[in-house]
C-alpha positions in Angstrom: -17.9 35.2 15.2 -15.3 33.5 13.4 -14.0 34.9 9.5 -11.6 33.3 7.3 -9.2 35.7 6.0 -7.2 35.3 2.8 -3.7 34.9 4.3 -5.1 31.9 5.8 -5.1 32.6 9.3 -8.2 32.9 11.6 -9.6 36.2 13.0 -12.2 36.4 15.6 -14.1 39.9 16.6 -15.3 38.3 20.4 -12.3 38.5 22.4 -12.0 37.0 25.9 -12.5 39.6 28.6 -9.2 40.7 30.1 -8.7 41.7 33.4 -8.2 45.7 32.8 -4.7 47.2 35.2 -5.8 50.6 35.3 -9.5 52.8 34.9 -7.2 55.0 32.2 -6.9 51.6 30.4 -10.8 51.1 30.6 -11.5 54.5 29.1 -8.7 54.2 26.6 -10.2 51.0 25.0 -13.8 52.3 25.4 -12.9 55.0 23.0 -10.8 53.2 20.6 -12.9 52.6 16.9 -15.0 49.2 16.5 -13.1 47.0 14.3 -15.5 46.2 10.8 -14.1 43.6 8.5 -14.2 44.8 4.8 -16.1 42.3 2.7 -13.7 40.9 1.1 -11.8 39.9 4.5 -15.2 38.2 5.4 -14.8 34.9 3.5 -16.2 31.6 4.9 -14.2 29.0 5.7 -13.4 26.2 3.2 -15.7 23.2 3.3 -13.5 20.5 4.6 -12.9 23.0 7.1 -16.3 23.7 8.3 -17.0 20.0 8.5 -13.5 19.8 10.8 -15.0 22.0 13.0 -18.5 20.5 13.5 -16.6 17.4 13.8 -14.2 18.5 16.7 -16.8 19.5 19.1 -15.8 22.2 21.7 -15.7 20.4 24.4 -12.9 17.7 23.2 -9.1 18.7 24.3 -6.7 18.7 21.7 -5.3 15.6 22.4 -8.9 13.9 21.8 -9.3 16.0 18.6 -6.2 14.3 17.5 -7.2 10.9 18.5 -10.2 11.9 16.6 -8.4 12.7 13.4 -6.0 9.4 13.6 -9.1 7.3 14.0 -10.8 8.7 11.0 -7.7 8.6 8.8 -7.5 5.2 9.9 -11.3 4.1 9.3 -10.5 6.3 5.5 -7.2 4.2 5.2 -9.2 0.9 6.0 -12.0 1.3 3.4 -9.5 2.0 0.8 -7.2 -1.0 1.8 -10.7 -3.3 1.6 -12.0 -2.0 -2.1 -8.2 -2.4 -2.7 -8.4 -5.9 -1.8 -11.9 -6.7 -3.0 -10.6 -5.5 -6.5 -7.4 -7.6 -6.8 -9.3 -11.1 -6.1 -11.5 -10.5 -8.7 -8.9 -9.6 -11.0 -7.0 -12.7 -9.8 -10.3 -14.7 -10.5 -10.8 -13.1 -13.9 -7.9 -14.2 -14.9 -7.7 -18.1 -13.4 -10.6 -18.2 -15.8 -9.0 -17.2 -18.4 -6.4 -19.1 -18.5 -8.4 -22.4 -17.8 -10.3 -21.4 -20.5 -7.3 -20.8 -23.4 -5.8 -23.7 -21.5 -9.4 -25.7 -22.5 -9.6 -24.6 -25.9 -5.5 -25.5 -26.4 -6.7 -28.9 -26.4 -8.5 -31.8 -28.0 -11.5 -33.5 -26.4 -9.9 -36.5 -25.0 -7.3 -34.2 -23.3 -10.2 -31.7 -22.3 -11.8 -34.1 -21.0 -9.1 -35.9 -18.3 -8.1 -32.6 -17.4 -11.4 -31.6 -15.9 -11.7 -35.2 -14.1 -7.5 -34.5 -12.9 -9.2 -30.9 -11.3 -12.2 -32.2 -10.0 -10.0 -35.3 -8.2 -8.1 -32.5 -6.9 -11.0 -30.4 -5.7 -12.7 -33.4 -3.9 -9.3 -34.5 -2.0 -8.9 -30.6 -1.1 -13.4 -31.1 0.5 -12.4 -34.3 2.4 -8.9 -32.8 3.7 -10.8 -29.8 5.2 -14.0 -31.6 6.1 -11.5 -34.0 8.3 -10.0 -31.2 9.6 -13.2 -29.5 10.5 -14.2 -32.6 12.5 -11.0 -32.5 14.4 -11.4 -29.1 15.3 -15.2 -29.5 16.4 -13.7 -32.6 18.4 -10.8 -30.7 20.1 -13.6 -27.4 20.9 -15.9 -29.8 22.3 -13.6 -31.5 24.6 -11.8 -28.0 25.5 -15.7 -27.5 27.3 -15.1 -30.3 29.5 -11.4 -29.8 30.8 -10.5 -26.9 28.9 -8.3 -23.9 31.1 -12.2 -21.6 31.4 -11.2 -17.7 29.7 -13.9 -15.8 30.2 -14.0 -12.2 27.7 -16.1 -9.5 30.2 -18.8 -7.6 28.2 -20.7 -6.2 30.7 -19.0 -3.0 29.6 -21.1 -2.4 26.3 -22.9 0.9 27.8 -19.7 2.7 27.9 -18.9 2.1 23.8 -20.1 3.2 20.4 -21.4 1.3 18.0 -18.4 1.5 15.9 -16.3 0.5 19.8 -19.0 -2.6 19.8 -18.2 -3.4 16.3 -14.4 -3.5 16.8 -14.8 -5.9 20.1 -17.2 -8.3 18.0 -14.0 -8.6 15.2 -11.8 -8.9 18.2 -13.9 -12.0 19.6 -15.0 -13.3 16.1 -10.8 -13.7 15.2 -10.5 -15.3 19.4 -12.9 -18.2 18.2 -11.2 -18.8 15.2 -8.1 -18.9 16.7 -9.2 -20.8 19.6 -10.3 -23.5 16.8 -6.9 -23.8 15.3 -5.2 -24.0 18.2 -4.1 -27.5 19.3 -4.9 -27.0 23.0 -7.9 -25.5 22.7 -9.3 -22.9 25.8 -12.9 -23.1 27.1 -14.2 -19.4 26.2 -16.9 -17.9 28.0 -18.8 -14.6 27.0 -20.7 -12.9 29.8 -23.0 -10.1 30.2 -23.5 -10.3 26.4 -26.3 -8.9 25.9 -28.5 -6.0 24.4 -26.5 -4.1 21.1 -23.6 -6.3 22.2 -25.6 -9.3 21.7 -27.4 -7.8 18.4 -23.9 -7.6 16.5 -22.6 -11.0 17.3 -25.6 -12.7 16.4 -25.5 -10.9 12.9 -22.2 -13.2 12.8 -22.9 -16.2 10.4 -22.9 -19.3 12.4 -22.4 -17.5 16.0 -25.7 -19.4 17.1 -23.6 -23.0 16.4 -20.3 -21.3 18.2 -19.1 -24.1 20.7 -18.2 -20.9 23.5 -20.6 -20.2 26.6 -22.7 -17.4 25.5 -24.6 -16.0 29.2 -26.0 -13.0 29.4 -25.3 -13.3 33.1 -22.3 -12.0 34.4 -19.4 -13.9 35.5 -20.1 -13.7 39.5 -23.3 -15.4 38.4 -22.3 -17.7 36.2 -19.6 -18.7 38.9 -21.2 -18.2 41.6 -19.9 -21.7 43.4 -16.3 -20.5 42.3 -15.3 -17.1 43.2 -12.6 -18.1 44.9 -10.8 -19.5 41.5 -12.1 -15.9 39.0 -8.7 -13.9 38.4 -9.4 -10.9 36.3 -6.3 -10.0 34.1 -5.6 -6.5 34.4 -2.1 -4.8 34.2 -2.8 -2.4 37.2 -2.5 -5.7 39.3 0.4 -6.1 41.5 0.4 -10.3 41.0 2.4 -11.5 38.1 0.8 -14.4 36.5 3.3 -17.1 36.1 1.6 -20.2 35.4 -1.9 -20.7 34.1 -3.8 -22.7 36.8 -6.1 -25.3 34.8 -8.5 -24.7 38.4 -8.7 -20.8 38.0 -10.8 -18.8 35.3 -9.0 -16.2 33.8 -10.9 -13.3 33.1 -10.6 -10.4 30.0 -12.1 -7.0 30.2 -13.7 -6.4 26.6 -13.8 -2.5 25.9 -13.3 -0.4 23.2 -12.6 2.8 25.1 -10.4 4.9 23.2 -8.3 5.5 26.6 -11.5 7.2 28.1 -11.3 4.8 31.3 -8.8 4.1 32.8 -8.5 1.2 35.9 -11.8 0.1 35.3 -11.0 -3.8 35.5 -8.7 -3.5 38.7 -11.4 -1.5 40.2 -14.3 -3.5 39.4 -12.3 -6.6 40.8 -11.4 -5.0 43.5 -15.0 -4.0 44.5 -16.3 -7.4 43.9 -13.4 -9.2 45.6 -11.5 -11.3 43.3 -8.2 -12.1 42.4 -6.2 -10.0 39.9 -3.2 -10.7 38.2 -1.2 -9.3 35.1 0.7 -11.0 32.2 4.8 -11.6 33.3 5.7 -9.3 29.7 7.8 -6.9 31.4 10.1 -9.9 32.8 10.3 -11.1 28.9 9.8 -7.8 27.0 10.9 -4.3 27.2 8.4 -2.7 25.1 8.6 0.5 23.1 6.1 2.7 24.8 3.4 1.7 27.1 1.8 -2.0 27.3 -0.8 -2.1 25.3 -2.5 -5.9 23.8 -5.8 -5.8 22.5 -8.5 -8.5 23.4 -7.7 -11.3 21.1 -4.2 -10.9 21.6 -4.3 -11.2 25.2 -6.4 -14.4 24.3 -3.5 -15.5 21.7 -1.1 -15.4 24.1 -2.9 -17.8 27.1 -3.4 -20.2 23.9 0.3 -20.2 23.1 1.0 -20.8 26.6 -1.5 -23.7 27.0 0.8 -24.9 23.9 4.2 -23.9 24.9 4.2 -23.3 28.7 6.7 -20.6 27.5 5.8 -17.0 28.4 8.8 -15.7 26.5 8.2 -17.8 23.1 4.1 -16.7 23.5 5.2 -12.8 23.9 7.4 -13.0 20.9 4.9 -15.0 18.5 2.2 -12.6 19.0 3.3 -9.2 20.4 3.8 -6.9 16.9 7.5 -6.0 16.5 6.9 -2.6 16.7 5.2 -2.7 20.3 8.4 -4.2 21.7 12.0 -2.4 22.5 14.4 -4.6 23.6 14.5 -8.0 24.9 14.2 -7.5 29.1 15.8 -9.4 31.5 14.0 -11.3 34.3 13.5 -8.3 37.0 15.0 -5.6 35.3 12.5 -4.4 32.3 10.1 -2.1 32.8 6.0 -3.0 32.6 4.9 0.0 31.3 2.7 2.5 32.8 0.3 0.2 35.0 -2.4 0.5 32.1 -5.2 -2.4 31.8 -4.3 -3.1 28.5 -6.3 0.0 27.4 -4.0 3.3 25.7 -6.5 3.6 22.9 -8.8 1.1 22.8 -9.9 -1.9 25.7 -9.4 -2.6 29.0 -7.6 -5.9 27.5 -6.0 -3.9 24.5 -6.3 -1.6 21.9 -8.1 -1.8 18.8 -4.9 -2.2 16.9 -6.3 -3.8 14.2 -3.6 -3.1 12.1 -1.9 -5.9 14.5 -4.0 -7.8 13.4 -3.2 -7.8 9.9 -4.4 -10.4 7.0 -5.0 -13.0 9.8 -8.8 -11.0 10.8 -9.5 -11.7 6.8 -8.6 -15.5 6.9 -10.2 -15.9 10.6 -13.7 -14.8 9.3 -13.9 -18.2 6.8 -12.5 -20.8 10.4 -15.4 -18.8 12.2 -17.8 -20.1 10.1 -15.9 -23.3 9.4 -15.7 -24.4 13.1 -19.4 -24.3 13.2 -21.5 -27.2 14.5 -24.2 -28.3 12.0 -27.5 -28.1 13.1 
């Protein structure tokens, strides 16, 4: 039974049994007093406290607990950030309309009137700009799915994630296809074993039915079943170092939010299924500050920057947050990390680092929908 005392400091009345050293020792504690609490010593705990308790359940180790509080600071931090957000653009369209309008009433109807023709010229050439850029990217997507380098994101492990995990991989893939539409050497993506809750989110996407990806709900030893020679799951526990991306082989990317639950799930699964494995060159490029951690749509990012740059160094540095990396490495002498796949706190490709992410999962949302193909 646990009482909260007034000095702040917890006091329980069930003690863990102690091994007793001597029978004089048993008979000495068996006829000391029972120790009552006066009433006002038995206080309950504070609210916030009480809900901190149900919420750490017993059987989570401190460390967890803590990972437990970060991620729920974070989540509260989030939310804020959002309403934050949601409340400056409609301050900052409140007031573009006010100043069109005392910019209107400033002037005469002649004037009024070749002003609103000047914006709506400028609207129209702003719709034909994007609308040909739209059919450039739906051009480059759909000829990515004829000789495109095949990247294939692994879902088959939604069973092992919450719903809020699940959630966090579908804003991880939803920013990979936007990004995968901007990029001028586009990939050919590939999303297998999507099915079940993992299928029920990204279909609540806008548009994901008109997504130019491969959506199977096989998985990928079905789906390429006449090329299991050319599969290559990326994992960092791999002892291959990927230098060059082979146009013939399909480059696998473990999708799971794990919150560093599992660990060498991807290099065993390829290993039991007998296929290649290799792992991103970063520690011949990048020394990084603590272990190597990328979450999914990074890992993505950087095979598009290569298919771009054929430069491992340049993709590292354009995508790989600042305060992930040490210093610069050397070829051979920096160190890869701690033989993780990709998964400290969150996937087996990364973690949900979504603060990595940063204002460029806001602007992906509008190419997602943008790189649709109409119906």
């Amino acid at each position: 039974m646990i009482y909260w005392c007034k000095i702040g400091a917890w006091k329980t009345l069930l003690l863990p049994q102690q091994r007793l050293q001597s029978p004089l020792l048993a008979a000495s504690r068996l006829t000391q007093p029972s120790i009552t609490l006066t009433p006002y010593l038995q206080m309950e705990p504070p609210e916030s406290l009480q809900n901190d308790q149900i919420s750490a359940a017993p059987s989570m180790s401190k460390n967890a607990q803590k990972r437990l509080l970060k991620q729920q600071r974070f989540e509260a931090k989030k939310a804020e950030k959002k309403a934050q957000m949601k409340e400056h653009k409609k301050r900052e369209a409140e007031r573009k309309r006010t100043e069109w309008a005392e910019k209107l009433a400033s002037l005469d109807d002649e004037e009024k009137e070749k002003l609103i023709e000047q914006r709506k010229g400028l609207r129209r050439e702003r719709m034909e700009k994007r609308s040909e850029e739209k059919g450039q990217k739906l051009e480059r997507l759909q000829q990515a799915r004829v000789n495109g380098q095949n990247v294939v994101i692994d879902l088959e492990f939604a069973h092992l994630m919450t719903s809020t995990e699940l959630s966090s991989l579908v804003q991880q893939i939803m920013y990979c296809y936007a990004l995968n539409g901007r990029c001028a050497v586009p990939a050919h993506i590939w999303l297998t074993g999507c099915k079940g809750e993992m299928q029920d989110q990204l279909t609540r996407i806008p548009g994901y039915e008109r997504w130019l990806i491969e959506k199977e709900d096989k998985s990928y030893i079905e789906s390429f079943k006449d090329q299991k020679e050319n599969l290559v799951y990326l994992t960092a526990d791999s002892e291959n170092v990927l230098d060059v991306l082979d146009p013939k082989s399909i480059y696998i990317i473990g999708g799971l939010v794990d919150r560093n639950r599992w660990k060498g799930l991807t290099m065993n699964k390829a290993n039991e299924q007998g296929i290649k494995t290799a792992k991103l060159p970063i520690g011949s490029y990048l020394k990084m500050s603590s272990s190597q951690v990328l979450t999914v749509n990074q890992v993505v990012e950087i095979l598009l920057k290569f298919l771009e740059s054929r430069d491992w160094k340049h993709s590292f540095f354009q995508v790989i947050p600042l305060r992930k990396r040490g210093e610069a490495g050397t070829e051979g002498n920096a160190e890869e990390g701690e033989g993780k796949d990709y998964d400290e706190d969150e996937t087996e490709a990364g973690a949900d680092d979504e603060e990595s992410v940063g204002m460029d999962n806001q602007k992906a949302k509008r190419p997602c929908i943008d790189a649709e193909v109409k119906a």
